[in-house]
N, C-alpha and C positions, 0 to 999 in steps of 0.2 A: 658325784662327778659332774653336776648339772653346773656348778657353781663353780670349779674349776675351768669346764670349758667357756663359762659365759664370760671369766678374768681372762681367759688364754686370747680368747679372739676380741677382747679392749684393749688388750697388750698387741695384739697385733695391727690392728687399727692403730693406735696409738705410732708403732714403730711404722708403719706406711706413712702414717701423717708426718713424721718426724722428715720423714726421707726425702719424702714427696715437696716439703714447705723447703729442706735443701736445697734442694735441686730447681728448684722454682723462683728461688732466692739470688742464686748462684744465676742462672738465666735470664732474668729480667733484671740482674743488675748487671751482665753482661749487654744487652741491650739497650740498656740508658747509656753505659758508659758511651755504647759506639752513639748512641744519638745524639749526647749533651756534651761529650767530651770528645771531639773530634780530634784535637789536636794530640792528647792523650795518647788516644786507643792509635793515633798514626805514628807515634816516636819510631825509629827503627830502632833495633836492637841487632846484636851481632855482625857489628861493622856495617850496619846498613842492609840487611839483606831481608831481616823480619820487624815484621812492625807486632806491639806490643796488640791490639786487637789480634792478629791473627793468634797468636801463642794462647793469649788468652779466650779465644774459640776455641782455640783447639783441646784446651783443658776441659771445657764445657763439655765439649762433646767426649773426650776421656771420664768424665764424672757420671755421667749418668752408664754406663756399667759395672763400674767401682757401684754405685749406690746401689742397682738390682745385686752385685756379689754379696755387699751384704746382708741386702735382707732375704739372700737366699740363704745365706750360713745361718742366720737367725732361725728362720723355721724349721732349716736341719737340726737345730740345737734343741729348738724350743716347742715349737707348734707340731710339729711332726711326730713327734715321740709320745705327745699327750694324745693327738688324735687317734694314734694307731692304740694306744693304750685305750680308749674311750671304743674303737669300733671292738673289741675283742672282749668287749664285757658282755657276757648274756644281754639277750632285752627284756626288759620285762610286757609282760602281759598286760594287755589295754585292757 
């Protein structure tokens, strides 16, 4: 079981990493856009009323709960089930 849990939580690291390099990706190239593309991130969009920056914030900040929803389905699916399977085994004796 030792060997299982030690793949389960590289797979879970691994899926934090994934999510986290997302999300950090998505962030900081929202932050260059507004810094190096001024003109850009200012277009209005819908008749003039929103500028392509704010929409585009506002997704940013929509993505990072989207990104914890899934790695919370993830370790309901996956990590959770092994662990609870891992603590309900006898111990053995040191």
């Amino acid at each position: 079981m030792t060997d299982e849990l030690r793949e389960l939580e590289r797979r879970r690291w691994r899926v934090g990493a994934i999510l986290t390099g997302v999300m950090m990706a998505v962030y900081f190239g929202f932050i260059i856009l507004v810094a190096f593309a001024k003109d850009l991130a200012g277009t209005l969009l819908f008749g003039g009323r929103v500028s392509v920056g704010i929409v585009l914030g506002a997704l940013v900040i929509v993505l990072a709960p989207v990104l914890v929803g899934i790695y919370v389905r993830w370790t309901n699916r996956h990590y959770d089930a092994v662990v609870a399977k891992a603590k309900a085994l006898p111990k053995a004796d040191a």
